[in-house]
N, C-alpha and C positions, 0 to 999 in steps of 0.2 A: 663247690664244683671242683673235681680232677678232671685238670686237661693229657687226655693219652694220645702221644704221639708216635706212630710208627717211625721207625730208621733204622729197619737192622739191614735191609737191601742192598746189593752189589752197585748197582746203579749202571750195568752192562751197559745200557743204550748211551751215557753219556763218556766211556772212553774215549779216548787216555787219560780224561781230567778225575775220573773217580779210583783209577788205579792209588792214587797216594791220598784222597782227599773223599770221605763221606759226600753222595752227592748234594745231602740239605746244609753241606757248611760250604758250595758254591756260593762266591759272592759277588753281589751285582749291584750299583745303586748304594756302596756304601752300605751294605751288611750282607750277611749269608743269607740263603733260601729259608731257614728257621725261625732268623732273626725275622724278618719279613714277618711269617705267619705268624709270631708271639705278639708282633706289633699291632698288628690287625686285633688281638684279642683282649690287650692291655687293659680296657673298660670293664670285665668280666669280672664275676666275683672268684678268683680262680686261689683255692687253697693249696693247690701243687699241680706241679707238671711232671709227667714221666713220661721219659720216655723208653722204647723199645728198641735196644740196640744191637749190632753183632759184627757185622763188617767193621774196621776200623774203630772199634768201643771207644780207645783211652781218647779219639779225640773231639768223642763228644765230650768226653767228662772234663779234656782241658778246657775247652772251648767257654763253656761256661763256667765260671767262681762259684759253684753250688746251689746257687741262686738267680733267677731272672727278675729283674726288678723287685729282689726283695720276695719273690713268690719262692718256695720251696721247689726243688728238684730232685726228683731221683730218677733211676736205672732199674731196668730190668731186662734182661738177654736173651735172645731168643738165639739158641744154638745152632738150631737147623730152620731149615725154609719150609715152612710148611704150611702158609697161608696166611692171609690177614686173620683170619679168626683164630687162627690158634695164639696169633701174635697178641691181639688183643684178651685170649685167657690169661695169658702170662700175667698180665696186672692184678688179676683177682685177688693175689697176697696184700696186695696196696691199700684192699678195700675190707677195713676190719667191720667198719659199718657200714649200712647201705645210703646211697647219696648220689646225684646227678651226677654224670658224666659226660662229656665230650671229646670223640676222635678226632683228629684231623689230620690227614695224611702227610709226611713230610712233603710229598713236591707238589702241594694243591696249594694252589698263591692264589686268592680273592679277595674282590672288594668288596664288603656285606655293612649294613647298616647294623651294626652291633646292638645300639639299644633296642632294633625291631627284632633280634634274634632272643636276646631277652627276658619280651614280652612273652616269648610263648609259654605258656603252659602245660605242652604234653610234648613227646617224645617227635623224633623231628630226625630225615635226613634232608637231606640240602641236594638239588637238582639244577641241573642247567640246560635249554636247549640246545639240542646236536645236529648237525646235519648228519651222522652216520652212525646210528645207533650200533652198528656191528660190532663198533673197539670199544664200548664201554657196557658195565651193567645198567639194566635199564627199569623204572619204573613205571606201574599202569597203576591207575588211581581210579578211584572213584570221588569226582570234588577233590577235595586235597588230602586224601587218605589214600595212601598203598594198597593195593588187593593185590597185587602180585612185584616180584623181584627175576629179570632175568640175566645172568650172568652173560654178555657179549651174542645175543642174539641174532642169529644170520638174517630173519624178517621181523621186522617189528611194527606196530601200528601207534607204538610211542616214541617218542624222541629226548623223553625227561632223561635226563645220563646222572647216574649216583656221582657227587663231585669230591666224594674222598670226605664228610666233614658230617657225623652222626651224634646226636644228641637223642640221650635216656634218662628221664627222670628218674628209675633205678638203674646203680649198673648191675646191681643181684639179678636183675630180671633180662640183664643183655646175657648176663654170665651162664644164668638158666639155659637160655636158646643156643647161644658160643656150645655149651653142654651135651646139647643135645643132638647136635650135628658130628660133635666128636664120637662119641660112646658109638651114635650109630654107625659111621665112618661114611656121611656122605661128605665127597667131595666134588668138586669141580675143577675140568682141567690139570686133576692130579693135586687137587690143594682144596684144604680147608676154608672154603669164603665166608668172609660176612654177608654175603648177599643171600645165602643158602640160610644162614643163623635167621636170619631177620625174615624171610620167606614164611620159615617155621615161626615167628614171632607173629606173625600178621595171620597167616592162617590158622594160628588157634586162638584167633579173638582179639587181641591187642591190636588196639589202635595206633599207627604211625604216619605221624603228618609228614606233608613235602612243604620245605621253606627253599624258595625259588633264589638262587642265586645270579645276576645279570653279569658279572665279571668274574671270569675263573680262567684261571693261565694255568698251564701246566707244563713243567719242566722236566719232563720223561725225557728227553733230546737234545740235540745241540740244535735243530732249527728251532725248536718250541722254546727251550731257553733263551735262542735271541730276540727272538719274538715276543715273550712277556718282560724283559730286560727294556723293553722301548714302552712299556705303561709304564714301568717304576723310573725310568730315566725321567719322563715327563712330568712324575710328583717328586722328585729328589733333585732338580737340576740343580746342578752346583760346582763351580768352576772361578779361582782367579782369572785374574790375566797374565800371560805372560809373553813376555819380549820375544818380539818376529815371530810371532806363530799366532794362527788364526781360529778360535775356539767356537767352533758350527751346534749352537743351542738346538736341542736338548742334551745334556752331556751330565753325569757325576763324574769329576777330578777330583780325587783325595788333597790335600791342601799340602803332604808333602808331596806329591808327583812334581818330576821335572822335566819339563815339555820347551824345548827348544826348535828354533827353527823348523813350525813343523803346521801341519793343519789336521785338526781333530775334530770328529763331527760329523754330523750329528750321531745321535744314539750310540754312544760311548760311555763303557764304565771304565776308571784306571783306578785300582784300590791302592793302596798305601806303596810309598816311596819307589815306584816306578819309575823309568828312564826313558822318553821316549825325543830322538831326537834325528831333524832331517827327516821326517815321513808324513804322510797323513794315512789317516785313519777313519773309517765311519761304520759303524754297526757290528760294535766288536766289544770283546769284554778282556779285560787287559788284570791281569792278577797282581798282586802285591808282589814286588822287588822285583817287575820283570825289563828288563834292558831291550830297546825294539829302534836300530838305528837304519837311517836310509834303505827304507822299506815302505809297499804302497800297502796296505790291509785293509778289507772290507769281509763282511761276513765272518770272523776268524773270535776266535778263543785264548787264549795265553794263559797258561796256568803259572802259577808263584813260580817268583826266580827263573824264569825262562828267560831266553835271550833268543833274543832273533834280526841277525845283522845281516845288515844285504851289502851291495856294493852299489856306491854312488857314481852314476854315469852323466857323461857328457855328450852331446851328440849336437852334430850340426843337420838339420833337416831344409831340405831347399823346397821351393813353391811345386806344390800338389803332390809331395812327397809323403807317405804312409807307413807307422810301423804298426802292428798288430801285437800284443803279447797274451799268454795264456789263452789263448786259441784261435780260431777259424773268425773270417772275417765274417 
């Protein structure tokens, strides 16, 4: 099996932090958004990974030594934007023979039973329930087979939402349908879908099962990002101690962060040789080399090598005395 991974995307919704930094090499929890999703896949019989890149290329290729645990890696570029299915033609050169395949989208972070993914036998997208079928593609089944695919549906009488993660027993026979939505030039939204590909795949005959997914985080945003950062804090907690400062479980501390006089916690990542000191902190994700002194932070982001120093105050407050800050009482 090749695993194809999309990652040529700007990653607009998650600025400032993707202006210098691919958004699947954000890191939370002690590794990037990639790292995450390869880790999830490690059990798999997987002869190479590629992925699809464009924004920010060289730093996927530093990122990784060639190799992800010894599995093979390569590149393929996708120059302009023109949809997931075109993005997923680009690998066709990849595929001298015909052989299983698996997509999985760079910012699609889930929990799945790997050895019941496996098991399966025939061709398979992976679904999750929604409460709002409008912002996602949606599938209608009959039993656990597709009979229809619809791209971001304004009313739906389904709720299954495509969760970015497609397996085909050929990828020649994805490539076929990828094919035929080109040549024709339908698109959607102004772009090339895979949901349109596989539409055409199920309505001439081909069978395509739904394997249900119960955990699926998705990291399109800064609130979505903090919000799946607090499942993987909760399996990665990990944290010294350190003097005069108060460490609020669940939390990942990288083992060189330096954390003085300070209280951190809960749901806190701080990646490699960070500085924080004099503040407390909870529900934030703190980047590598970044300096954060006598400052209060919740909710917040800090990209590599940031700094961010407040000023340390003193104040005398007399009985039923109030100060309010960052807004309206």
């Amino acid at each position: 099996m090749k695993v194809v991974i999309p990652a040529a995307g700007k990653g607009t919704r998650l600025r400032p932090h993707t202006f210098s930094r691919p958004k699947p090499l954000i890191r939370f929890a002690g590794k990037s958004i990639l790292e995450h999703i390869v880790s999830n896949l490690n059990s798999l019989n997987i002869s190479e990974y590629i992925f699809i890149v464009g924004y920010l290329k060289e730093q996927f290729v530093n990122y990784f030594d060639g190799n992800i645990n010894g599995t093979k890696l390569s590149f393929v570029e996708q120059k302009e934007q023109k949809g997931l299915a075109d993005a997923v033609y680009l690998v066709k050169e990849k595929f001298p023979k015909d052989e299983d395949i698996l997509i999985v989208l760079s910012d699609t972070l889930f929990d799945v039973k790997v050895d019941e993914m496996k098991e399966q036998d025939e061709s398979f997208v992976c679904v999750h329930e929604v409460s709002d079928p409008s912002k996602f593609g949606i599938v209608y089944t009959d039993g656990d087979y597709v009979t229809d695919l619809i791209e971001k549906p304004k009313e739906s009488k389904s709720n299954l939402a495509i969760v970015g993660i497609y397996y085909f027993k050929s990828a020649f026979e994805l490539f076929r349908n990828i094919e035929f939505i080109l040549n024709n030039n339908i698109k959607t939204a102004g772009e090339f879908q895979i949901t349109d590909a596989l539409n055409h795949y199920v309505k001439t005959g081909k069978r395509l099962k739904t394997f249900r997914i119960d955990k699926w985080f998705d990291c399109g945003n800064r609130n979505k990002l903090l919000e799946t950062q607090k499942y993987y804090i909760k399996r990665f907690n990990n944290h010294k101690d350190y003097k005069n400062s108060k460490i609020i479980e669940p939390v990942y501390i990288d083992e060189s962060a330096v954390i003085e006089n300070s209280i951190v916690g809960p749901y806190v990542s701080v990646d490699r040789d960070s500085v924080i000191k004099n503040s407390i902190i909870n529900n934030s994700i703190i980047g590598s080399a970044a300096e954060i002194k006598n400052v209060n932070l919740s909710l917040s982001i800090l990209g590599d090598e940031s700094k961010y120093i407040g000023t340390p105050e003193s104040i005398d407050l007399g009985s039923k005395s109030e100060i309010v800050k960052g807004g309206n009482k």
